[in-house]
VOGU-59219 format. One record per atom (N, C-alpha, C): residue number from 1; y, z, x. Coordinates in nm, 2 decimals, padded with zeros to 4 digits. Atoms other than C-alpha are relative to their C-alpha. Layout:
(atom NUM; (Y; Z; X))
...
REM end
This chain:
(atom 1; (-00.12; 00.00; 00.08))
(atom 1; (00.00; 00.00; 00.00))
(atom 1; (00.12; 00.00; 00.09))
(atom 2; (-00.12; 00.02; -00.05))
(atom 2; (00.30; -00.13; 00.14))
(atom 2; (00.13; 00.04; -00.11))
(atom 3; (-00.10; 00.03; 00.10))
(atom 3; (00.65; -00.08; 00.00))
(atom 3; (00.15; -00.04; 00.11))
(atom 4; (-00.09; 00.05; -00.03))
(atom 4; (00.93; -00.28; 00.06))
(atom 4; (00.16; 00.08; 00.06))
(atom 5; (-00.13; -00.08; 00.02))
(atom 5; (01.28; -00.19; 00.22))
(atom 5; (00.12; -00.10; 00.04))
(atom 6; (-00.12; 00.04; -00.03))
(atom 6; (01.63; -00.32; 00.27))
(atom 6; (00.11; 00.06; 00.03))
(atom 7; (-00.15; -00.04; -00.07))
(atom 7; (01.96; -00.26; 00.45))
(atom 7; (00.11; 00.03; -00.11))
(atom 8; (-00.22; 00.00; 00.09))
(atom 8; (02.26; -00.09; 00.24))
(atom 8; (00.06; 00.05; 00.04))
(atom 9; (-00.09; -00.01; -00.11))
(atom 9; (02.54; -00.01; 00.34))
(atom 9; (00.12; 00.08; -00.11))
(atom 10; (-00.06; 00.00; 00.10))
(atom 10; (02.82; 00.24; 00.19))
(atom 10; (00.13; 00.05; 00.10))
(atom 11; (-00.09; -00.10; -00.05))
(atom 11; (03.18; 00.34; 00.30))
(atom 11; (00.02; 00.13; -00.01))
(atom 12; (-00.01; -00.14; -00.01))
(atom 12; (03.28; 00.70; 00.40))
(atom 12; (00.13; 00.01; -00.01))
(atom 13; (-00.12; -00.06; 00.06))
(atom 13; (03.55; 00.85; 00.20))
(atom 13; (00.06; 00.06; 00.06))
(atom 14; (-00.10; -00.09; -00.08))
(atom 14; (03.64; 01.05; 00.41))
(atom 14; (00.06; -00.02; 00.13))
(atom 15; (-00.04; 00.03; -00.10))
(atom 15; (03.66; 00.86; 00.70))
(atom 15; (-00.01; -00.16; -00.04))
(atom 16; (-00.04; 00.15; 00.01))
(atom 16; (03.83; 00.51; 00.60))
(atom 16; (-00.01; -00.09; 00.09))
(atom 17; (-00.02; 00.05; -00.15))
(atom 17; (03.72; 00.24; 00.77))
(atom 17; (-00.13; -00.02; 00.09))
(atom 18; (00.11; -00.04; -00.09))
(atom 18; (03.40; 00.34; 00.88))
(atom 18; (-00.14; 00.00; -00.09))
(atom 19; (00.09; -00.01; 00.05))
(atom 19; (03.03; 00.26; 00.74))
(atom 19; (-00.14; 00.05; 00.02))
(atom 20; (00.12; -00.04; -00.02))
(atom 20; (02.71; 00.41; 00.68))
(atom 20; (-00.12; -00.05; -00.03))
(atom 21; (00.11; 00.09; -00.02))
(atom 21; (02.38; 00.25; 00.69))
(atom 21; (-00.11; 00.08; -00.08))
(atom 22; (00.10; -00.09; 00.02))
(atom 22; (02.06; 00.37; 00.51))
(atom 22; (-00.11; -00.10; -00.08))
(atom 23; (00.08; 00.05; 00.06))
(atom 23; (01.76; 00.24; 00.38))
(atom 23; (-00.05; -00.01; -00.16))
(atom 24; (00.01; -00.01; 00.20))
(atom 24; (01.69; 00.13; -00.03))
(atom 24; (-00.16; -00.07; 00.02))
(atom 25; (00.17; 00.07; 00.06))
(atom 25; (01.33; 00.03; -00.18))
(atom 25; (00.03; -00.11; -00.07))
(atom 26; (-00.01; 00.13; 00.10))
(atom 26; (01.32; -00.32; -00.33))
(atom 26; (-00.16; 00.00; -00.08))
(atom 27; (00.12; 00.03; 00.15))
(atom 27; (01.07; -00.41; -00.62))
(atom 27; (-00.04; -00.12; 00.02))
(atom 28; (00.03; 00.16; 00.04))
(atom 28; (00.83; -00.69; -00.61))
(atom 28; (-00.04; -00.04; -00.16))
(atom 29; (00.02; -00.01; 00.16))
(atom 29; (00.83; -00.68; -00.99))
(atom 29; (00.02; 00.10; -00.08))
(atom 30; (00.02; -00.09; 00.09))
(atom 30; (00.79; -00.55; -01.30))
(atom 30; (-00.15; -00.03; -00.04))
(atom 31; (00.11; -00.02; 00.06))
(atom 31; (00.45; -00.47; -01.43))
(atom 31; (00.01; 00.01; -00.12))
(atom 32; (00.03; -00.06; 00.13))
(atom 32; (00.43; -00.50; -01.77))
(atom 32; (-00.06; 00.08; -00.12))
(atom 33; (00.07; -00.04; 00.07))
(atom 33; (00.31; -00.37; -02.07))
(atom 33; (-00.13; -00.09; -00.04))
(atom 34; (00.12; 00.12; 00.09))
(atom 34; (00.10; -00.68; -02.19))
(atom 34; (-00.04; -00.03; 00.12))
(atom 35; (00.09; 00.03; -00.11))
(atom 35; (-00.01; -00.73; -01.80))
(atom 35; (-00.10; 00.15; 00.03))
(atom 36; (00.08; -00.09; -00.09))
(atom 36; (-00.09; -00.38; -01.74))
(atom 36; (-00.14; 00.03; -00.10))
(atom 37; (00.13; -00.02; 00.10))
(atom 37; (-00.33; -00.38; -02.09))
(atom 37; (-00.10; -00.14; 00.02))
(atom 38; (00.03; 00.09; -00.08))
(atom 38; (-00.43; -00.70; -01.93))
(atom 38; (-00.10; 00.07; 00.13))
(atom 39; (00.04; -00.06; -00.11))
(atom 39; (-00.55; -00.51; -01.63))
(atom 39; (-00.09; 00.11; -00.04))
(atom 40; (00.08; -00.11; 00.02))
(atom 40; (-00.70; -00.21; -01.76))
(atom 40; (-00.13; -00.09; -00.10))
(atom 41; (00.15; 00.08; 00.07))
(atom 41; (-00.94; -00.48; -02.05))
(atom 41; (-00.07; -00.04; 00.13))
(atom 42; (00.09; 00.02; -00.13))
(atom 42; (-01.05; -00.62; -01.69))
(atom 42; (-00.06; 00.08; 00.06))
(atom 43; (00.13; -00.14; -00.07))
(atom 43; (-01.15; -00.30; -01.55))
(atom 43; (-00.07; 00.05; -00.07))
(atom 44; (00.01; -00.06; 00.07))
(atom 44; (-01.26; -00.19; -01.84))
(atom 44; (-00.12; -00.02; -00.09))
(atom 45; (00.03; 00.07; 00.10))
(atom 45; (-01.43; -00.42; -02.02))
(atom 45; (00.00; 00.02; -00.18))
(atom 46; (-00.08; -00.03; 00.15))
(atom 46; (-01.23; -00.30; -02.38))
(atom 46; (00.08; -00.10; -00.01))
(atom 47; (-00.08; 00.09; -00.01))
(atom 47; (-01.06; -00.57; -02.51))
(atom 47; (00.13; 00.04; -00.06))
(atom 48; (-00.14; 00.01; 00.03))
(atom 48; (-00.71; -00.67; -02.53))
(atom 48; (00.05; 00.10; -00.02))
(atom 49; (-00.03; -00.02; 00.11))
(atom 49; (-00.62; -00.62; -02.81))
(atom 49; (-00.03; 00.21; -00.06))
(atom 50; (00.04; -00.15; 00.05))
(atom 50; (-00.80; -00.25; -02.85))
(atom 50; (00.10; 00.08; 00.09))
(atom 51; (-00.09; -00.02; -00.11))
(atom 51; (-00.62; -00.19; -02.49))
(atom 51; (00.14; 00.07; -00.08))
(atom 52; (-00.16; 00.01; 00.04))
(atom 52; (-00.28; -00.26; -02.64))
(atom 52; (00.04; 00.07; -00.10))
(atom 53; (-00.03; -00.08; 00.09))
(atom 53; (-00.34; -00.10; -02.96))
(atom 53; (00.00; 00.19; 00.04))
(atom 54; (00.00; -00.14; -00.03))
(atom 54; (-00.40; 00.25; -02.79))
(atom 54; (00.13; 00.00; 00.11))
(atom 55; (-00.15; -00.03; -00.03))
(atom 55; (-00.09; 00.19; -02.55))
(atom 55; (00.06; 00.01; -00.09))
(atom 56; (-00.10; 00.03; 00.05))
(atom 56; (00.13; 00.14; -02.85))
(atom 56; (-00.01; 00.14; -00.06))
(atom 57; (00.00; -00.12; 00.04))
(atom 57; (-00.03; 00.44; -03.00))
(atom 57; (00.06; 00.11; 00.10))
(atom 58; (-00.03; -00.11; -00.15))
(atom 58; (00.00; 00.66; -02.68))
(atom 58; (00.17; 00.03; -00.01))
(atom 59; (-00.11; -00.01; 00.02))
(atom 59; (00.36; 00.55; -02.70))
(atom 59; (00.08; 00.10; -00.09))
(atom 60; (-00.08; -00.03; 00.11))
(atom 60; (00.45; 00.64; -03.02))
(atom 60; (-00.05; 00.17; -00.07))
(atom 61; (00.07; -00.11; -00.02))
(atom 61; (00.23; 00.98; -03.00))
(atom 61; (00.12; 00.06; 00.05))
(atom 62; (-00.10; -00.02; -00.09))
(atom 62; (00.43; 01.06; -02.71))
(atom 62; (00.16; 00.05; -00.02))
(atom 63; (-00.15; -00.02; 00.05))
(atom 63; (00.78; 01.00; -02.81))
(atom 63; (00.01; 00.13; -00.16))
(atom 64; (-00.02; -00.08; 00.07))
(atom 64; (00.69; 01.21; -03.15))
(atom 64; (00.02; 00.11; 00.04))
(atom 65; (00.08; -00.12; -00.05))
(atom 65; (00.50; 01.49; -02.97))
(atom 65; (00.12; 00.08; 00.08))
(atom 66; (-00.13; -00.01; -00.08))
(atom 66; (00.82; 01.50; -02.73))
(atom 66; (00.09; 00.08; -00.05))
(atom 67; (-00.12; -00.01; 00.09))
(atom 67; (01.10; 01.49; -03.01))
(atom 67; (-00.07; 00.15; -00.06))
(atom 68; (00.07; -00.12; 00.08))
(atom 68; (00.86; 01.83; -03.15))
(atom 68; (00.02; 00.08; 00.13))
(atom 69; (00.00; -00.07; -00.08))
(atom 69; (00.92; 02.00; -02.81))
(atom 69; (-00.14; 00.03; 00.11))
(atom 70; (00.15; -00.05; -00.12))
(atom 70; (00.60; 01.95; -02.62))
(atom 70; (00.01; -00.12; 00.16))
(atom 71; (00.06; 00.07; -00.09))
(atom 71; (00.52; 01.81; -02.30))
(atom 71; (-00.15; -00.07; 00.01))
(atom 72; (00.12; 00.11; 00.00))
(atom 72; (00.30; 01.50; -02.23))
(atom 72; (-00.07; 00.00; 00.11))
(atom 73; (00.08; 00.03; -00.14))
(atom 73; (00.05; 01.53; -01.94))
(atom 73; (-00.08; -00.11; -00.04))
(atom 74; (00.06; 00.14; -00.04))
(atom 74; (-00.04; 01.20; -01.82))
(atom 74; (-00.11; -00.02; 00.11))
(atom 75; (00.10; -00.05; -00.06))
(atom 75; (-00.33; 01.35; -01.64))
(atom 75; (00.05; 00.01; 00.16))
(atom 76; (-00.04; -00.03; -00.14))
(atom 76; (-00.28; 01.27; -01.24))
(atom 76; (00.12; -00.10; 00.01))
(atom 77; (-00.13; 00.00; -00.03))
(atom 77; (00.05; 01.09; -01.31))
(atom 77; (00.08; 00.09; -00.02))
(atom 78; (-00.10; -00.11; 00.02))
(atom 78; (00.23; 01.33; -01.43))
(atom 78; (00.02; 00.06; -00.14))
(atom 79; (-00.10; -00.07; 00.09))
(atom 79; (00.48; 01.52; -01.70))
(atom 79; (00.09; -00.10; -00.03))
(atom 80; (-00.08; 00.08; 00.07))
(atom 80; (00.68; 01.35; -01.94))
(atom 80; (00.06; 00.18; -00.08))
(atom 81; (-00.05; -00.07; 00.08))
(atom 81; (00.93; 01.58; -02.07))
(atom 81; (00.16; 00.00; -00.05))
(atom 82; (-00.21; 00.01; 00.02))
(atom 82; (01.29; 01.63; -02.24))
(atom 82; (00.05; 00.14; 00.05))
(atom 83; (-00.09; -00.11; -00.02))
(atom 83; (01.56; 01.84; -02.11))
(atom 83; (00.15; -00.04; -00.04))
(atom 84; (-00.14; 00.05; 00.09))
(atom 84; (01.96; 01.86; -02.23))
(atom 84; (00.06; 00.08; 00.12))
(atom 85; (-00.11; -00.03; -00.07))
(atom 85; (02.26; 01.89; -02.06))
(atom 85; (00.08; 00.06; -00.11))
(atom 86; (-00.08; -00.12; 00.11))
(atom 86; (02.50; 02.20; -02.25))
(atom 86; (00.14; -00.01; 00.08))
(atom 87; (-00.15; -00.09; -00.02))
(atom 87; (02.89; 02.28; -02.21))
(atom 87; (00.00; 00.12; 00.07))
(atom 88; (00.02; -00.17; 00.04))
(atom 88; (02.88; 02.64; -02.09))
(atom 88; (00.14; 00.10; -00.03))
(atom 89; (-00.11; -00.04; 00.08))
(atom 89; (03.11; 02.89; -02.24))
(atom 89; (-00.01; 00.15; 00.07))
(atom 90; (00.03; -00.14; -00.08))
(atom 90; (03.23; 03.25; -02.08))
(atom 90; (-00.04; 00.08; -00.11))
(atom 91; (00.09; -00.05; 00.08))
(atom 91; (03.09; 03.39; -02.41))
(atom 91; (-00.13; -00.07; -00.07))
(atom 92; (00.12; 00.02; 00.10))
(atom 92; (02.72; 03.42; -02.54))
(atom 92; (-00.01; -00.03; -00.16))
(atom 93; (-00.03; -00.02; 00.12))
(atom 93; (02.81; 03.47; -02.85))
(atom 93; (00.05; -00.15; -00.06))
(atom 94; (00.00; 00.10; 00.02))
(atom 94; (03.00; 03.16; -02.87))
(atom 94; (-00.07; -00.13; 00.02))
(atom 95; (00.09; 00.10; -00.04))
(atom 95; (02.70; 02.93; -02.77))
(atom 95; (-00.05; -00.05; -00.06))
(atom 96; (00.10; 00.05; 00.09))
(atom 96; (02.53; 02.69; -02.98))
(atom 96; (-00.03; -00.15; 00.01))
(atom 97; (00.05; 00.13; -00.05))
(atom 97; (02.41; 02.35; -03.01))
(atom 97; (00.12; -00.11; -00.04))
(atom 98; (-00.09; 00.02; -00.03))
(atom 98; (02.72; 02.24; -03.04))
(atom 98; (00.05; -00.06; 00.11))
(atom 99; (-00.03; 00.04; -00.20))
(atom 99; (02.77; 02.25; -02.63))
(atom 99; (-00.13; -00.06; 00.04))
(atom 100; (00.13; 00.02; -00.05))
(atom 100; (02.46; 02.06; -02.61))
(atom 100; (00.09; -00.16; 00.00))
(atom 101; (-00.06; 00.16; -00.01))
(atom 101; (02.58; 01.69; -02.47))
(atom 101; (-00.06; -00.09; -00.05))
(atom 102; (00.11; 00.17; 00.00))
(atom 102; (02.25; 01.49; -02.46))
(atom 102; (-00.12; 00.07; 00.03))
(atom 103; (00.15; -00.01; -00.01))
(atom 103; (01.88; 01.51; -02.42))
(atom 103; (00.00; -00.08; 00.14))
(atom 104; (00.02; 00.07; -00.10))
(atom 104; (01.74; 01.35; -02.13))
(atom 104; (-00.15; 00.01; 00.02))
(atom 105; (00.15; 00.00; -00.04))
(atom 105; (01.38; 01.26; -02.06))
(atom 105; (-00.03; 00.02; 00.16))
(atom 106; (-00.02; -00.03; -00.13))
(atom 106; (01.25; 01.35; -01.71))
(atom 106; (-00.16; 00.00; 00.03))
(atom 107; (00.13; 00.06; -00.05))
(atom 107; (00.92; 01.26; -01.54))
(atom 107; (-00.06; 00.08; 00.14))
(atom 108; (00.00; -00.13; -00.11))
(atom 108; (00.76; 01.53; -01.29))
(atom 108; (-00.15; -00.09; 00.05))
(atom 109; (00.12; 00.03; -00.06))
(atom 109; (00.49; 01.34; -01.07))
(atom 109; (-00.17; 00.07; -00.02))
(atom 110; (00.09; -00.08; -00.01))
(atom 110; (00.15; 01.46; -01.10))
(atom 110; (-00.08; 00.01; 00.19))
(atom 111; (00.06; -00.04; -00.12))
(atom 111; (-00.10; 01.55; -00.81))
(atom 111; (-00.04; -00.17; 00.06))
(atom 112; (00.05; 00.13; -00.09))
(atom 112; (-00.25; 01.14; -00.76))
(atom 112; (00.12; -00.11; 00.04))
(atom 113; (-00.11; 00.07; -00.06))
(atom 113; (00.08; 00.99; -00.76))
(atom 113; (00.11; 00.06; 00.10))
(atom 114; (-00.08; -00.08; -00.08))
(atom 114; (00.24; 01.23; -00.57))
(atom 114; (-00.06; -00.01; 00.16))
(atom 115; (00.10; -00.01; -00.10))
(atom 115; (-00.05; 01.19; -00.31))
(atom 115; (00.03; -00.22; 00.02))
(atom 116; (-00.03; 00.11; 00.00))
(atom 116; (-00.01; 00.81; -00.36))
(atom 116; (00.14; -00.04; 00.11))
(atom 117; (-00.16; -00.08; -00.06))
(atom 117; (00.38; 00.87; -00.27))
(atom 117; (-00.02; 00.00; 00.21))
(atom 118; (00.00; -00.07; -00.14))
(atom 118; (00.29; 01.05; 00.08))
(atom 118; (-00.10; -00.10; 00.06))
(atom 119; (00.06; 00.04; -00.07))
(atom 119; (00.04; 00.77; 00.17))
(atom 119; (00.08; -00.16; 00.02))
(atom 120; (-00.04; 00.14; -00.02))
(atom 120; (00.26; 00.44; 00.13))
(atom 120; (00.05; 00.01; 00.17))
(atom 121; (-00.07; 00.06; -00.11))
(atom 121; (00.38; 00.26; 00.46))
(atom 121; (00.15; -00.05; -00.07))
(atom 122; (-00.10; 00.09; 00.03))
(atom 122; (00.67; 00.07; 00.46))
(atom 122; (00.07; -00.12; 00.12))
(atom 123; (-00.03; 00.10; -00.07))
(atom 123; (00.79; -00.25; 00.59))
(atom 123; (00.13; -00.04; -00.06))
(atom 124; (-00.07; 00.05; 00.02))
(atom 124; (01.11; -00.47; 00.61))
(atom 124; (-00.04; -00.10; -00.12))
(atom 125; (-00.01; 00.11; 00.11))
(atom 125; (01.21; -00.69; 00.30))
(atom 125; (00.06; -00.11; 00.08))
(atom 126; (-00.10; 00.15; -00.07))
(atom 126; (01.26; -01.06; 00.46))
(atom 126; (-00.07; -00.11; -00.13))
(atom 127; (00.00; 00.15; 00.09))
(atom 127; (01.25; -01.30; 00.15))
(atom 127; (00.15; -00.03; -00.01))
(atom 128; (-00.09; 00.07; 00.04))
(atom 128; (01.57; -01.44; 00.22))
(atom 128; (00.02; -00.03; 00.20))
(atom 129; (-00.05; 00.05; -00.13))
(atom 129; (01.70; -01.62; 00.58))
(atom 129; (00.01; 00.10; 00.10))
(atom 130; (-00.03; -00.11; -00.09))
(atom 130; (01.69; -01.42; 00.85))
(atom 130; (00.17; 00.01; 00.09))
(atom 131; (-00.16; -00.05; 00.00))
(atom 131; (02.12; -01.38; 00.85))
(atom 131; (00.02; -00.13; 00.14))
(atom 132; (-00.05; 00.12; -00.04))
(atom 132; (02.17; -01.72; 00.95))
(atom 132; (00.12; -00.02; 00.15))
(atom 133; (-00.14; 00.00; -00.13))
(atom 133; (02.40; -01.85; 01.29))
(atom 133; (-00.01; 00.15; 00.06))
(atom 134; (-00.04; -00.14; -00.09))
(atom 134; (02.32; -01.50; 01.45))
(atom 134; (00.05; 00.12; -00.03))
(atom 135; (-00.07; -00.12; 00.02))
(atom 135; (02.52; -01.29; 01.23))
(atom 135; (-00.04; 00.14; -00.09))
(atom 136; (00.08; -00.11; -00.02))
(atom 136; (02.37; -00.95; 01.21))
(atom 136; (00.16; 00.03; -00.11))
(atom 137; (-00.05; -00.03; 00.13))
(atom 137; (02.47; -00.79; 00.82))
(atom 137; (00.09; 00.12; 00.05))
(atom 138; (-00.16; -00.10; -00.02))
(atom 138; (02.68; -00.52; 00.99))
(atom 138; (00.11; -00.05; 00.07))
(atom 139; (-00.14; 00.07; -00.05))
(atom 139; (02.91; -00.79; 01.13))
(atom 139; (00.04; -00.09; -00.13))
(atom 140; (-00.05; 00.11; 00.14))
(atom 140; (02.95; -00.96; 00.80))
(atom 140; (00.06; 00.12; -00.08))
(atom 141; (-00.06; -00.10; 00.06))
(atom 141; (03.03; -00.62; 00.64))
(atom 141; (00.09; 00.08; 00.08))
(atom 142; (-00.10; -00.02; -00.09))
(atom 142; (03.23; -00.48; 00.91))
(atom 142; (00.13; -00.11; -00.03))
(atom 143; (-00.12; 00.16; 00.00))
(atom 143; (03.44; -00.85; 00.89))
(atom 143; (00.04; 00.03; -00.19))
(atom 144; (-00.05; 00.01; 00.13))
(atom 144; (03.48; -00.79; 00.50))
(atom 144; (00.09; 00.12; 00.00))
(atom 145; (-00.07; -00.17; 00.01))
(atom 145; (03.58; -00.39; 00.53))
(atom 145; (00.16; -00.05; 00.07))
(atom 146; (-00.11; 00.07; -00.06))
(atom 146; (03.86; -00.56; 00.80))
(atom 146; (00.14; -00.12; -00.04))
(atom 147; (-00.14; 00.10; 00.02))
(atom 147; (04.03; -00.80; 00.58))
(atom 147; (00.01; 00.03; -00.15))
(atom 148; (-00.03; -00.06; 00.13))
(atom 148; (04.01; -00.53; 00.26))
(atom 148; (-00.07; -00.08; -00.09))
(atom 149; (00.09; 00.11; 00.13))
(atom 149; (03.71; -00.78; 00.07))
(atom 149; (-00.11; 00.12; -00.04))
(atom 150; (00.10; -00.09; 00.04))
(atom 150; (03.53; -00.45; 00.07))
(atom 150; (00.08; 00.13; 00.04))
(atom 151; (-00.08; -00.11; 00.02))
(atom 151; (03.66; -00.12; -00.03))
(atom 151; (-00.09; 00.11; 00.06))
(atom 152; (00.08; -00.08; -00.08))
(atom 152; (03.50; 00.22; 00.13))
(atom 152; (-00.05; 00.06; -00.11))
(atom 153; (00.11; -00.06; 00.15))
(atom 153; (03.36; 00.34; -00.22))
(atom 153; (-00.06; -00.09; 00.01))
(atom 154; (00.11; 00.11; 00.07))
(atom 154; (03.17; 00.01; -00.27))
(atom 154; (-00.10; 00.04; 00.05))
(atom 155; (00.14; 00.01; -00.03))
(atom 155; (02.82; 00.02; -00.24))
(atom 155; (-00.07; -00.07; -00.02))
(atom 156; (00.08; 00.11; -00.03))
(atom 156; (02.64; -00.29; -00.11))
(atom 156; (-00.12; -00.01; 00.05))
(atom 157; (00.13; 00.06; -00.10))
(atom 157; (02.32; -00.44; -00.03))
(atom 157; (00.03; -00.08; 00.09))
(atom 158; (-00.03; 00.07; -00.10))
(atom 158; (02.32; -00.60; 00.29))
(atom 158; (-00.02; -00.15; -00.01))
(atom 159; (00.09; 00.12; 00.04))
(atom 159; (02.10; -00.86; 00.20))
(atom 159; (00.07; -00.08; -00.12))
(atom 160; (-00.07; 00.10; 00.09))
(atom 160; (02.30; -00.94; -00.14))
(atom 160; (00.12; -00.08; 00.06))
(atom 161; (-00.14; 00.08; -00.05))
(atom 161; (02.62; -00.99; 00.06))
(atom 161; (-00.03; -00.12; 00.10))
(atom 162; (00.10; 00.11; -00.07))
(atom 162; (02.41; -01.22; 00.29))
(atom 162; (00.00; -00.12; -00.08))
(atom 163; (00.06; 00.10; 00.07))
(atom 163; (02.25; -01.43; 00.02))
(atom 163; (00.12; -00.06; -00.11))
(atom 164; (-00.11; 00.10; 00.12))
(atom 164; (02.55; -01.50; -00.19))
(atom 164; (00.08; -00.06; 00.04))
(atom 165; (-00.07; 00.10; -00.11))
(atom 165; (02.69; -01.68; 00.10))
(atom 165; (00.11; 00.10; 00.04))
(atom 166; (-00.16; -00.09; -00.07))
(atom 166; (03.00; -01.42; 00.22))
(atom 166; (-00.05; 00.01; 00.19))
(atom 167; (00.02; 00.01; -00.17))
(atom 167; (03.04; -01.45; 00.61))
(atom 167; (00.12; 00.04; 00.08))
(atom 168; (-00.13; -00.02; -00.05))
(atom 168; (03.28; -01.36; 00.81))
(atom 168; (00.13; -00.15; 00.01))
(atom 169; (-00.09; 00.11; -00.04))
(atom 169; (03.45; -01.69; 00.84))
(atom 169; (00.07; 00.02; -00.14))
(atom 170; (-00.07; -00.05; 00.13))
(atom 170; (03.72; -01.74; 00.54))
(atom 170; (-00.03; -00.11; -00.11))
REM end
């Protein structure tokens, strides 16, 4: 298990002018729903159709069982659960659901993906030119920060500013 990486790049606020480098995960897809019930009838030999009809159920289990205050164990992936973001207030008293903003769903790894996790490698992402004429993506972002085409909040991929053609030339 490999997983992909690429070069981003963000300015430092506090020191204008000046960039920091760090590594991001790229995706070689999305997996879907109708590939992955696809995949499990193959290993499985349950068809399709039965496949799909028990994801759709699982789904829709899930989300009830949720909205009722339970947590979903997904065996060795993990925890599906909701939590909420509140107001807080210097009295108890005045506390209620009221200061409640939002819900949020939130996903707690289990023990095989977590183990999964700690065993990937990782390699460079090169599906695009290897930065053409020589010029190395921290002289193409350096050369933009220089003539104010990139602000020190932005936050770029090295590789998009590459691929969309931007270069230092004008």
């Amino acid at each position: 298990m490999s997983i992909k990486y690429r070069t981003g790049v963000i300015g430092n606020p506090q020191e204008p002018g000046t960039l920091s480098y760090y590594n991001r995960a790229v995706s070689d897809g999305v997996d879907n729903f109708d590939r992955l019930a696809r995949r499990v009838s193959a290993e499985t030999g349950v068809k399709r159709g039965v496949v799909m009809s028990i994801l759709t159920s699982l789904e829709d289990i899930a989300m009830e069982r949720m909205s009722d205050g339970y947590t979903i164990e997904l065996g060795g992936l993990g925890n599906l659960y909701l939590s909420i973001q509140s107001e807080s207030v210097t009295d108890v008293k005045e506390l209620s659901a009221k200061h409640i903003k939002k819900a949020k769903i939130n996903f707690k790894a289990g023990k095989s993906l977590a183990k999964m996790a700690k065993e990937v490698t990782f390699e460079p992402y090169r599906n695009y030119k290897n930065f053409e004429d020589g010029i190395e993506p921290q002289e193409v972002l350096e050369g933009l920060l220089a003539k104010d085409a990139l602000y020190e909040e932005d936050v770029v991929d090295v590789v998009d500013v590459v691929v969309d053609g931007v270069g230092l030339e004008e």
